[in-house]
BAVONU-324034 format. One record per residue: residue number from 1; x, y, z of N, C-alpha, C in turn. Coordinates in nm, 2 decimals. Atoms other than C-alpha are relative to their C-alpha. Example, Ala and Ser with C-alpha at 12.3 -4.5 7.8 and 13.67 -1.06 7.14 Angstrom:
2
SITE     i   n_east   n_north     n_up   ca_east   ca_north    ca_up   c_east   c_north     c_up
SITE     1     0.09     -0.12     0.00      1.23      -0.45     0.78     0.09      0.12     0.00
SITE     2    -0.09     -0.11     0.00      1.37      -0.11     0.71    -0.08      0.11     0.08
END
This chain:
236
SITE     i   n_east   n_north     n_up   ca_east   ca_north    ca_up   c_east   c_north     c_up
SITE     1     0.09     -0.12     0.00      0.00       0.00     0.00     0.09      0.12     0.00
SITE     2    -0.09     -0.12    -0.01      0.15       0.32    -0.05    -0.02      0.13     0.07
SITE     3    -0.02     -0.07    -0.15      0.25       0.53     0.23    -0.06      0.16    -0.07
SITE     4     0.03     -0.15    -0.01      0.07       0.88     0.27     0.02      0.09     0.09
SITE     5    -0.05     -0.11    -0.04      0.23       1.22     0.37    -0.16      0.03     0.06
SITE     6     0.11     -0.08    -0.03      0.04       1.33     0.66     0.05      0.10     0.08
SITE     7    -0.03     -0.07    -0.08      0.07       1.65     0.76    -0.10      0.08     0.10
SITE     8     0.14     -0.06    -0.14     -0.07       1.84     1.07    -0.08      0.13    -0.09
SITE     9     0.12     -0.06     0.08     -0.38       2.00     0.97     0.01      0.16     0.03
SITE    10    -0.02     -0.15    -0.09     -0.40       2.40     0.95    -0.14     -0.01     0.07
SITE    11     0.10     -0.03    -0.07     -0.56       2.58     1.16    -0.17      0.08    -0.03
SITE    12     0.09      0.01     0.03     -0.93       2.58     1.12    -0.05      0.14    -0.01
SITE    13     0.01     -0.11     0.01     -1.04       2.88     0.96    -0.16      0.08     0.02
SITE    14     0.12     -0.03    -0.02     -1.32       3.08     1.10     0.01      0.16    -0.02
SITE    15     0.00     -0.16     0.06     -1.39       3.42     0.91    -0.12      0.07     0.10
SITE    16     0.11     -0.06    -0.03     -1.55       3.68     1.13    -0.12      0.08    -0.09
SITE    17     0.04     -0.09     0.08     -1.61       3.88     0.84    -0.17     -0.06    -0.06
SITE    18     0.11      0.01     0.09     -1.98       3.84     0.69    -0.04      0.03    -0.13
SITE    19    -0.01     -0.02     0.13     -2.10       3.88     0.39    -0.07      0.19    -0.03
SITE    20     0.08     -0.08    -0.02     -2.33       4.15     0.51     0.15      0.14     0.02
SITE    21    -0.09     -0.07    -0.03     -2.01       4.34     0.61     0.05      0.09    -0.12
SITE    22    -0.05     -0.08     0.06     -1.95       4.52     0.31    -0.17      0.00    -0.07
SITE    23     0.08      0.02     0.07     -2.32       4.57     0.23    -0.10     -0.09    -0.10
SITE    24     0.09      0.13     0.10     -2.46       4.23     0.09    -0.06     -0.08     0.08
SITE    25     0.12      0.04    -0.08     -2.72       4.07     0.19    -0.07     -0.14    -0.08
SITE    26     0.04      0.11     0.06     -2.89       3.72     0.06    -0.11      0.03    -0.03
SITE    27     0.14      0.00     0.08     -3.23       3.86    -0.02     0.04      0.07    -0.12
SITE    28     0.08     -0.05     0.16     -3.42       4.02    -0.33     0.06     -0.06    -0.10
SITE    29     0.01      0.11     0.10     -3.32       3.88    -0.64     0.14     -0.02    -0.08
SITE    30    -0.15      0.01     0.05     -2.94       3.85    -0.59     0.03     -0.14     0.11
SITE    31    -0.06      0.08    -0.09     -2.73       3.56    -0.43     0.08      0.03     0.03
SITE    32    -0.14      0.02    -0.03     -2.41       3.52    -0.24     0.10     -0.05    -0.01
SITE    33    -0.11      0.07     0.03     -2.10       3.38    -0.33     0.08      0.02     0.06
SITE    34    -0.11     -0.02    -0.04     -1.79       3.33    -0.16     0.08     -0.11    -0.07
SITE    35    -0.08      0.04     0.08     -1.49       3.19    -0.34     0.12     -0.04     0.07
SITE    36    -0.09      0.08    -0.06     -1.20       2.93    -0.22     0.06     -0.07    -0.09
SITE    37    -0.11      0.06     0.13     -0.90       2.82    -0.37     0.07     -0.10     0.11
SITE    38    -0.12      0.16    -0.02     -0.74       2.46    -0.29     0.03     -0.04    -0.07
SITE    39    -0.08      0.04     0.08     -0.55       2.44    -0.59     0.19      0.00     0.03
SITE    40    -0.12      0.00     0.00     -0.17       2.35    -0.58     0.10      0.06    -0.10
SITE    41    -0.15     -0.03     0.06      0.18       2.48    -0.75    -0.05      0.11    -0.08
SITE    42     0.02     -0.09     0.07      0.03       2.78    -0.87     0.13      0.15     0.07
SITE    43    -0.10     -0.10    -0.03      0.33       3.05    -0.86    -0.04      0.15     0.12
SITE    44     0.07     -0.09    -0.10      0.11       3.34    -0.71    -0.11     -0.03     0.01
SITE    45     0.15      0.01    -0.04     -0.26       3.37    -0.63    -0.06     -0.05    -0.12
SITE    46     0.09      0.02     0.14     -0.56       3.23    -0.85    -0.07      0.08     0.05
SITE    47     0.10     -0.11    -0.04     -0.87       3.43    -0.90    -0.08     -0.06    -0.10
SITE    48     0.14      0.06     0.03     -1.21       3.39    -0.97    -0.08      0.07    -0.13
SITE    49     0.05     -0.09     0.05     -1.43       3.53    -1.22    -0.16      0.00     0.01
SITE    50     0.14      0.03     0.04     -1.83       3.53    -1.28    -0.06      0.10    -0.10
SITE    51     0.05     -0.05     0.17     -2.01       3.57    -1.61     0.11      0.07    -0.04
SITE    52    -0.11     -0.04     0.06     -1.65       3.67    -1.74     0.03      0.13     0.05
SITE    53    -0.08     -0.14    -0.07     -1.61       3.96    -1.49     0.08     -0.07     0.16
SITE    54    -0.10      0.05    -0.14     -1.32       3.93    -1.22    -0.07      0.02     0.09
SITE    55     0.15     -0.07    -0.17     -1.51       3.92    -0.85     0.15      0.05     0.06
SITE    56    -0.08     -0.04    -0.11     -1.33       4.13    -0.66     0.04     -0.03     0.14
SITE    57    -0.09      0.09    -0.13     -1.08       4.00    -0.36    -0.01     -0.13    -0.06
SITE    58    -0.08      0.15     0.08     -1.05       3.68    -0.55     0.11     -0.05    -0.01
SITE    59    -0.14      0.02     0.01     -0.70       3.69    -0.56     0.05     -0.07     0.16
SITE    60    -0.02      0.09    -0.09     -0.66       3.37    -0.34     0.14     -0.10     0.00
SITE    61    -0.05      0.09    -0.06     -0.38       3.19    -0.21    -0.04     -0.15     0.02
SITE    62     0.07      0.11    -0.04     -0.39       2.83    -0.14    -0.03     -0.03     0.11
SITE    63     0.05     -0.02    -0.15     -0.63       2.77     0.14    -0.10      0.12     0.01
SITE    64     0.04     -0.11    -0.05     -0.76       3.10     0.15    -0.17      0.01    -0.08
SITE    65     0.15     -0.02     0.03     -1.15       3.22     0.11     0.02      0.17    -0.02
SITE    66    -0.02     -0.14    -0.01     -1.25       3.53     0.00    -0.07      0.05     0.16
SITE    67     0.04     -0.08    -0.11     -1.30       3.78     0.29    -0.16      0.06     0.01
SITE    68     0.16     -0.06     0.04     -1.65       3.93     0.18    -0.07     -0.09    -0.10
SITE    69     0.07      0.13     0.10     -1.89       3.73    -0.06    -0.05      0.14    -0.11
SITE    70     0.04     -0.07     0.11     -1.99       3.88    -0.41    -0.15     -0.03     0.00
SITE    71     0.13     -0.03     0.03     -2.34       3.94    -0.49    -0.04     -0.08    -0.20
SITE    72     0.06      0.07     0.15     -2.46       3.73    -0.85    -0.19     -0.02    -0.03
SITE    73     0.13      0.00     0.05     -2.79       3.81    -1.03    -0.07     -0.13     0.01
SITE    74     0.08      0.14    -0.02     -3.02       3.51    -0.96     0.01     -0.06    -0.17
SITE    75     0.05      0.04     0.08     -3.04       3.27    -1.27     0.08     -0.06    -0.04
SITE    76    -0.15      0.04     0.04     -2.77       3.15    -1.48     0.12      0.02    -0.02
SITE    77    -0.14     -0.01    -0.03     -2.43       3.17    -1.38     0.11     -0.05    -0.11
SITE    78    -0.11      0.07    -0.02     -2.10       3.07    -1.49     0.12      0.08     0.04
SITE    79    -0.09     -0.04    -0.06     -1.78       3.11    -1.34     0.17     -0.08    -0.06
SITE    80    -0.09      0.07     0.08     -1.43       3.06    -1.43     0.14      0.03     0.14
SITE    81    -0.10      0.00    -0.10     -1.08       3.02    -1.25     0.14      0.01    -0.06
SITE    82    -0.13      0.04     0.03     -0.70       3.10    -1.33     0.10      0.14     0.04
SITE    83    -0.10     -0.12    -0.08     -0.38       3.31    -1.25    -0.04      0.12     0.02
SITE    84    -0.01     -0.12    -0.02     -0.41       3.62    -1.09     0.09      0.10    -0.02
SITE    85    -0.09     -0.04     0.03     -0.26       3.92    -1.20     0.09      0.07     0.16
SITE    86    -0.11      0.02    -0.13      0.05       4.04    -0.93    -0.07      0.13     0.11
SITE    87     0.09     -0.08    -0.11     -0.20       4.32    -0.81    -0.09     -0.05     0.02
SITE    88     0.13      0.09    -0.06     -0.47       4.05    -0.79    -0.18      0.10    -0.04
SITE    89     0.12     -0.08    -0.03     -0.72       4.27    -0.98    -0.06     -0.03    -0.12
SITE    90     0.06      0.08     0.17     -0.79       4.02    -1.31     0.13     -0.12     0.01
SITE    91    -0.06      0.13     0.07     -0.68       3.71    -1.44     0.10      0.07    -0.09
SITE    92    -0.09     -0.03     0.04     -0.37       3.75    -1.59     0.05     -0.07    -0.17
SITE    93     0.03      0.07     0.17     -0.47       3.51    -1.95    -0.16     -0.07     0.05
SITE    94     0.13      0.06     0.01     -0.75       3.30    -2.02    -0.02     -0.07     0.12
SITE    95     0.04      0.10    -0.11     -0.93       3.09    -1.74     0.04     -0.16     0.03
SITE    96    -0.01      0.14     0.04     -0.79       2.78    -1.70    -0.10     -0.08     0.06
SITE    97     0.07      0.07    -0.03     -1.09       2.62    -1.55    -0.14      0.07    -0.03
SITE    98     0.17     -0.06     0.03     -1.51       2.72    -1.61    -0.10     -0.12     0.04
SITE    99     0.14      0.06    -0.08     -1.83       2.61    -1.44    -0.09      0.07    -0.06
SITE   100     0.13     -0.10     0.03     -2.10       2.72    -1.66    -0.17     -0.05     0.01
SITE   101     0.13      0.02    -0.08     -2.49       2.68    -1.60    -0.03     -0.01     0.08
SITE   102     0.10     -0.03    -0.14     -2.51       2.77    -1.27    -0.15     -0.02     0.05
SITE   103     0.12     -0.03    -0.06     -2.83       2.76    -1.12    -0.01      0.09     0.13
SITE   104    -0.05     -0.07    -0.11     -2.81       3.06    -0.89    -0.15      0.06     0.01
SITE   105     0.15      0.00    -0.05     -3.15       3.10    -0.68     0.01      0.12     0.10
SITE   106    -0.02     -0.13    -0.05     -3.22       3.44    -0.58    -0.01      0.01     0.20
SITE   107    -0.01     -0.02    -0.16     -3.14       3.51    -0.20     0.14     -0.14     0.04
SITE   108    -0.10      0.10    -0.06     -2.90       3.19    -0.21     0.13      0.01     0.01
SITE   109    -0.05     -0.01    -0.07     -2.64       3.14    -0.09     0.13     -0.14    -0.01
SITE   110    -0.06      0.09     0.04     -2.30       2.94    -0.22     0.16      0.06    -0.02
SITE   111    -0.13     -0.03     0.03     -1.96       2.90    -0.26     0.06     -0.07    -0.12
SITE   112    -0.03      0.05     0.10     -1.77       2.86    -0.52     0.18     -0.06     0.00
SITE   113    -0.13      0.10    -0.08     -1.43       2.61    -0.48     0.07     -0.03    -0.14
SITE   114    -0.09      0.06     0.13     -1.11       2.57    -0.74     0.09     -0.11     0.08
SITE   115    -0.15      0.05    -0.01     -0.89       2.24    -0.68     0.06     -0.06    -0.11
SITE   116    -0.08      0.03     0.12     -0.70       2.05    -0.85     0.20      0.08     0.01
SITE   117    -0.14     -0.08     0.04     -0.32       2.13    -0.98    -0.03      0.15    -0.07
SITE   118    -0.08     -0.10     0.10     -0.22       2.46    -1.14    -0.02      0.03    -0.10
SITE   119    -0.03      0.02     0.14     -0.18       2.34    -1.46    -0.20     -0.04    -0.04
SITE   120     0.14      0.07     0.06     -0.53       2.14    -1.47    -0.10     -0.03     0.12
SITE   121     0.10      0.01    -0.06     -0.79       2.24    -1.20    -0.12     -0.01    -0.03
SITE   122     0.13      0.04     0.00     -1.14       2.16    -1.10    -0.09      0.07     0.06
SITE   123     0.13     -0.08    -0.03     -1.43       2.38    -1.07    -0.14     -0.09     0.08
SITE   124     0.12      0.03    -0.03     -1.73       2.33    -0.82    -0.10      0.10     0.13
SITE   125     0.11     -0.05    -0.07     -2.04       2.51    -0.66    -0.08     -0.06     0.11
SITE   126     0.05      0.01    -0.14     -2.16       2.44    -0.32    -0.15      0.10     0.02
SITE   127     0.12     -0.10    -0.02     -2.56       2.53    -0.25     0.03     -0.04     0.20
SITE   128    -0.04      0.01    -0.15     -2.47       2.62     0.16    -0.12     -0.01     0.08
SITE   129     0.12      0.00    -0.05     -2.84       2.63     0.22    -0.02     -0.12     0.12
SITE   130     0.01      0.09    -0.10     -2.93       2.48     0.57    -0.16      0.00     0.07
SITE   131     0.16      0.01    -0.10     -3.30       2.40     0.68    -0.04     -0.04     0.07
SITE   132     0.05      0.07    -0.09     -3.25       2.24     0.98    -0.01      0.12     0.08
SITE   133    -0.02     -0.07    -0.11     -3.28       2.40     1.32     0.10     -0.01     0.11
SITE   134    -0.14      0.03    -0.12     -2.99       2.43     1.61    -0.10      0.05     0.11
SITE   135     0.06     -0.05    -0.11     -3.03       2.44     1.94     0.10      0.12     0.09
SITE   136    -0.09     -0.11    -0.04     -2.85       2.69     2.16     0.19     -0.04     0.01
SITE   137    -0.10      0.04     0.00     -2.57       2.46     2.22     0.08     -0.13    -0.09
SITE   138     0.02      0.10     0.14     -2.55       2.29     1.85     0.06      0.07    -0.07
SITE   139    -0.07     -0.03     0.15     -2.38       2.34     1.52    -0.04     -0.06    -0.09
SITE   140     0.03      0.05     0.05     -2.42       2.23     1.22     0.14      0.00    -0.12
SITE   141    -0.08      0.01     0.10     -2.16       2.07     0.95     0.02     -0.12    -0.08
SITE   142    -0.01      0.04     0.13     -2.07       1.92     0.65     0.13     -0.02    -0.03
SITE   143    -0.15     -0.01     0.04     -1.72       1.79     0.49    -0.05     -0.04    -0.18
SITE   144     0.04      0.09     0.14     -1.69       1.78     0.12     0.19      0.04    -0.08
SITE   145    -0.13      0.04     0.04     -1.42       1.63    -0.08     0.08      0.10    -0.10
SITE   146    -0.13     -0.10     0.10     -1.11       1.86    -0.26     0.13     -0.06    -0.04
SITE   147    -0.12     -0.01     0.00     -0.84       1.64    -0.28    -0.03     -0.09    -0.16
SITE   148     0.00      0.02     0.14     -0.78       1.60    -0.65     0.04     -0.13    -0.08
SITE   149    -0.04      0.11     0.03     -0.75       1.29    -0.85     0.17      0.00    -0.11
SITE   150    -0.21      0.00     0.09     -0.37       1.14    -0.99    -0.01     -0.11    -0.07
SITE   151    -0.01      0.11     0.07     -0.28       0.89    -1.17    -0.01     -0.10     0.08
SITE   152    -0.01      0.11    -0.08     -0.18       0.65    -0.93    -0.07     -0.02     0.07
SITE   153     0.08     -0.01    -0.13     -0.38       0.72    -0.65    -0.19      0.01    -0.02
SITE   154     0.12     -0.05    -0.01     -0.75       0.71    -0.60    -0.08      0.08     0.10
SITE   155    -0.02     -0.11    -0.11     -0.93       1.03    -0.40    -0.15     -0.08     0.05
SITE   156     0.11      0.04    -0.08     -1.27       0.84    -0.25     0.05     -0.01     0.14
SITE   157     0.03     -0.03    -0.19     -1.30       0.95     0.13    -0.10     -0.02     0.06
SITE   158     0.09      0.03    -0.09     -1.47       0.80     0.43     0.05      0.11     0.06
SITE   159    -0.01     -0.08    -0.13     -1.55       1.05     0.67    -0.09     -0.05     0.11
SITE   160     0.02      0.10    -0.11     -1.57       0.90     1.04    -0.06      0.07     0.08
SITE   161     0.02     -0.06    -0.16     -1.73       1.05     1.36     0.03     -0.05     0.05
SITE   162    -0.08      0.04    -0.17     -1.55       1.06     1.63     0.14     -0.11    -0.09
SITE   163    -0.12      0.07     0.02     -1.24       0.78     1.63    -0.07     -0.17    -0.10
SITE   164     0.08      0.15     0.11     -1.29       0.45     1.34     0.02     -0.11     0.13
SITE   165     0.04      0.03     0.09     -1.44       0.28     1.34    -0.21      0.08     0.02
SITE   166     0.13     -0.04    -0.04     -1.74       0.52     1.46    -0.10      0.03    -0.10
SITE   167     0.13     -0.02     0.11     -2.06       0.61     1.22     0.07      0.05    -0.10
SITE   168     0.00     -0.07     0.12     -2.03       0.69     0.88    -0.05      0.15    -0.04
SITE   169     0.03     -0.13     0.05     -2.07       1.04     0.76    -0.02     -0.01    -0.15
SITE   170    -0.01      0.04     0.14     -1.96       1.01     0.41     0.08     -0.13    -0.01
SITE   171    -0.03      0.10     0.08     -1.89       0.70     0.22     0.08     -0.03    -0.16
SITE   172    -0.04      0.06     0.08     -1.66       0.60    -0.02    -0.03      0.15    -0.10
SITE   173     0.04     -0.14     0.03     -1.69       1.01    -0.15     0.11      0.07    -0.15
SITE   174    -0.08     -0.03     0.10     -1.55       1.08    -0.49     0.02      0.18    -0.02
SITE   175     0.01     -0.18     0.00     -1.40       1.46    -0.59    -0.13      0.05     0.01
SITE   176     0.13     -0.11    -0.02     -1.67       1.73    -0.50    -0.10     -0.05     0.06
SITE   177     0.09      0.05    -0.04     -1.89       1.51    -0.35     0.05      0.04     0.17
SITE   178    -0.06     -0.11    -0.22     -1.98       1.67     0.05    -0.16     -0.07     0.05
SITE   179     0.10      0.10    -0.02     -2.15       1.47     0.28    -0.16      0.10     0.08
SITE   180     0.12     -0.08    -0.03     -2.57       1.58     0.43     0.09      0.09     0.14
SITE   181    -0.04     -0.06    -0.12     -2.54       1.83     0.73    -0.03     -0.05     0.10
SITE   182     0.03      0.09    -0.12     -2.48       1.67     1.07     0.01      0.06     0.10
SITE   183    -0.02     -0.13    -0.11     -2.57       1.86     1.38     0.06     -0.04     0.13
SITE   184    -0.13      0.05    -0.10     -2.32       1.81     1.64     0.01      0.13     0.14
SITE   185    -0.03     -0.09    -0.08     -2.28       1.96     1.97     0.11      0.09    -0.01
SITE   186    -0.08     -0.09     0.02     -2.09       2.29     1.96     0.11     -0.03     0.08
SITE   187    -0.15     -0.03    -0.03     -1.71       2.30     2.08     0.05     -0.13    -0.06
SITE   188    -0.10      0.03     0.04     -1.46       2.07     2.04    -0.05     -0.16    -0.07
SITE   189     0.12      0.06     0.05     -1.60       1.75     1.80     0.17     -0.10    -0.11
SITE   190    -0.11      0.10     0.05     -1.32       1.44     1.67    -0.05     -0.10    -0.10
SITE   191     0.02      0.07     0.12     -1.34       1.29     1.31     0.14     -0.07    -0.02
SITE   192    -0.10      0.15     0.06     -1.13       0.99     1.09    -0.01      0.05    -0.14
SITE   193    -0.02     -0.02     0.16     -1.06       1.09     0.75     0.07     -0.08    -0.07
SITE   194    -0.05      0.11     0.03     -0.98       0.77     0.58     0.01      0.00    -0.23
SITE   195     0.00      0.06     0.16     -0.90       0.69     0.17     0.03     -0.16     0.00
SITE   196    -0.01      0.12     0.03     -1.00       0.39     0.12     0.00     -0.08     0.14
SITE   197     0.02      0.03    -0.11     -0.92       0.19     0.43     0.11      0.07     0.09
SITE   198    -0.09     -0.05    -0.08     -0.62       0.41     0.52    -0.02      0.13     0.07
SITE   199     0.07     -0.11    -0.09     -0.67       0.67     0.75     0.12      0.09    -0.04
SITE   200    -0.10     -0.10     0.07     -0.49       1.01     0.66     0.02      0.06     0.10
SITE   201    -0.02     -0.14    -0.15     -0.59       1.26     0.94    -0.10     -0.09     0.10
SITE   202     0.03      0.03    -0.10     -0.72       1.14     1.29     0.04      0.08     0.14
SITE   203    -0.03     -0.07    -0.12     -0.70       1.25     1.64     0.02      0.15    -0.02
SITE   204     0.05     -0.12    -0.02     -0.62       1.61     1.70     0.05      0.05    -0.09
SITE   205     0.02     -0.02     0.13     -0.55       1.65     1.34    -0.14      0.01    -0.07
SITE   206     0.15     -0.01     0.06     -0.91       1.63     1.29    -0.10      0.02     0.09
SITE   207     0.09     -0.04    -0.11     -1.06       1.74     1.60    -0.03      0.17    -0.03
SITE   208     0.03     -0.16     0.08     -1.27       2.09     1.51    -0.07      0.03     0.09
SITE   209     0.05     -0.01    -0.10     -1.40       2.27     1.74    -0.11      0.14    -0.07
SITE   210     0.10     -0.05     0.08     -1.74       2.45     1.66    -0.08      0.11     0.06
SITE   211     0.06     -0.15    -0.05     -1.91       2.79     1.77    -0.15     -0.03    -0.02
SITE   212     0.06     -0.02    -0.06     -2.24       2.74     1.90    -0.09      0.08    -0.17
SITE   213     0.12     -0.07     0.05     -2.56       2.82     1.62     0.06      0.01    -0.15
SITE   214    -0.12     -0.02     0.12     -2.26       2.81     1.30    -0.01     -0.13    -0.05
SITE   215     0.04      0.11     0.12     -2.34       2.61     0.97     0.15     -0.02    -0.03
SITE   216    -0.16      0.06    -0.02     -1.97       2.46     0.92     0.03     -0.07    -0.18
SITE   217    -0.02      0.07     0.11     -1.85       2.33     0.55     0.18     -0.04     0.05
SITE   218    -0.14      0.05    -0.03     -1.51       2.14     0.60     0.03     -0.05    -0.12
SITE   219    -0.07      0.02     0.10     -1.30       2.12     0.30     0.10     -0.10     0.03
SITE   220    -0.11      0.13     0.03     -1.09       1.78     0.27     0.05      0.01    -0.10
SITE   221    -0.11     -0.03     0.12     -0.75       1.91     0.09     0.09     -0.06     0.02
SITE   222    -0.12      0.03     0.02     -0.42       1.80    -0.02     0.09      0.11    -0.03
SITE   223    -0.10     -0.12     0.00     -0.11       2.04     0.01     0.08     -0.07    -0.10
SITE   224    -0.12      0.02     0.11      0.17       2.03    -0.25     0.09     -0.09     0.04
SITE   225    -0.09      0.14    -0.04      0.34       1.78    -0.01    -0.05     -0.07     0.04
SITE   226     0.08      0.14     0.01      0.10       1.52    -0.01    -0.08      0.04     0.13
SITE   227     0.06      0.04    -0.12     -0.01       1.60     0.34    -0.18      0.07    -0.04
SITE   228     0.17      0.00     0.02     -0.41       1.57     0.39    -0.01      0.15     0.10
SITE   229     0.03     -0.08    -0.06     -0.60       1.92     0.58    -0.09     -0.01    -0.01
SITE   230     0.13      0.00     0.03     -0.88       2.00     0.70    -0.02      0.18     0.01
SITE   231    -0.01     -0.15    -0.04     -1.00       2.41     0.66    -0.18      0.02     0.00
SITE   232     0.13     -0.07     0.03     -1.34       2.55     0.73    -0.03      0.09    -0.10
SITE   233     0.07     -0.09     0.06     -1.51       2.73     0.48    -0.10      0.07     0.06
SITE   234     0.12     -0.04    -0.04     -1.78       2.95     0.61    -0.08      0.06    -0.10
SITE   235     0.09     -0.08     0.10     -2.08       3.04     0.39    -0.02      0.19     0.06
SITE   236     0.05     -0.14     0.03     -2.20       3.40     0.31    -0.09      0.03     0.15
END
C-alpha cells in the first residue's frame, strides 16, 4: 500500500467577516457567493471570475477564502478560475478552469471552490443552504471532498465521527462530493478521515471545534506535499 504524507492540519479557519459586512445581503433577487481556492503549485494567487467579470478579492492563495462574498444576479451563472494578475485585480490570461450553468437562486447562498493542480484544476459550486434548526448549544456541519484525482492514486474519502471505526458520515466520497449536514454539539468535535481503508488525518488532526448556532463546511485538501488538511469554509 503506499505510504501517505500526513501533515498536521492547518488551523481551522473561522472568518468573522460576513457577507453582510460590506453591504450584501442574501435577499431580493441576488445571491451570495464566496470563493476558495485549494488548488496547488500555482506561482502566485488564482482568481475567480463570474459571467467573465473578475469578483473582486479573489486573488486567493492556497487555502484562502474570499473575505467578503460577491453578490450574482439570480439565474444563470458561470464562473471561471485561473492566475491572478501580481496586483490581484484580473486574471492574468484566459481561465484555466469554467463552471458554466449555474443555477443561482435568488437570496442563495453558495460558494464557489477551485482544486486540483495549477496546470489542470477543477471547478465546483456548493448550495450552503441549511433548513434544519440548532439548538443553543448545536452546530451544524458538512465535509466535502477537494483532494484532486492522480494517476496513481484514488481520491474516494470516508468520513468518520469521532475515532474509526465510529458512524459513517460520508462513504466512499468521490472529488466534489460533501457529505448531508450533521448537527453536532458545539465545541470541540473528533473525526477519521480515511482513503479507502487508510486513515490520513485522525486524532487532533481532525478534531474541530465549533461555535455554537454556525453552519460549518469542511474542505478535505491536499497540500503540494502530499499532506491531507482539514479548513473550514464559512458560507455567506
Amino acid at each position: 500500500m503506499k505510504k501517505v504524507l500526513v501533515m498536521p492540519v492547518l488551523a481551522v479557519v473561522l472568518f468573522a467577516a460576513a457577507c453582510g459586512d460590506d453591504g450584501l445581503t442574501s435577499g431580493g433577487s441576488r445571491a451570495t457567493v464566496r470563493f476558495f481556492n485549494a488548488t496547488t503549485g500555482m506561482a502566485g494567487s488564482g482568481g475567480f471570475t463570474t459571467n467573465g467579470q473578475f469578483a473582486t478579492g479573489s486573488a486567493l492563495a492556497f487555502g484562502e477564502a474570499t473575505q467578503t462574498c460577491s453578490k450574482v444576479d439570480a439565474g444563470t451563472a458561470s464562473f471561471g478560475f485561473g492566475a491572478a494578475t501580481t496586483g490581484g485585480t484580473g486574471l492574468s490570461g484566459s481561465a484555466l478552469a469554467t463552471l458554466n450553468g449555474q443555477s443561482v437562486t435568488a437570496g442563495g447562498n453558495y460558494t464557489v471552490v477551485a482544486t486540483g493542480s495549477a496546470t489542470s484544476p477543477a471547478l465546483f459550486m456548493l448550495d450552503n443552504n441549511f433548513s434544519g434548526s440548532l439548538g443553543t448549544n448545536q452546530a451544524a456541519v458538512r465535509f466535502v471532498n477537494l483532494v484532486p484525482v492522480t494517476e496513481s492514486l484514488a481520491t474516494h474519502l470516508n468520513v468518520v465521527k469521532g475515532a474509526f471505526p465510529g458512524p459513517f458520515l460520508g462513504n466512499n466520497m468521490p472529488l466534489g462530493e460533501k457529505t448531508p449536514f450533521d448537527i453536532v454539539t458545539s465545541g470541540s468535535n473528533e473525526y477519521t478521515i480515511l482513503r479507502g481503508k487508510q486513515t490520513v488525518l485522525s486524532g487532533s488532526a481532525a478534531t474541530l471545534n465549533f461555535q455554537a448556532g454556525t453552519v460549518n463546511t469542511i474542505a478535505i485538501v491536499q497540500n503540494a506535499s502530499g499532506g491531507f488538511q482539514l479548513i473550514n469554509v464559512p458560507r455567506c
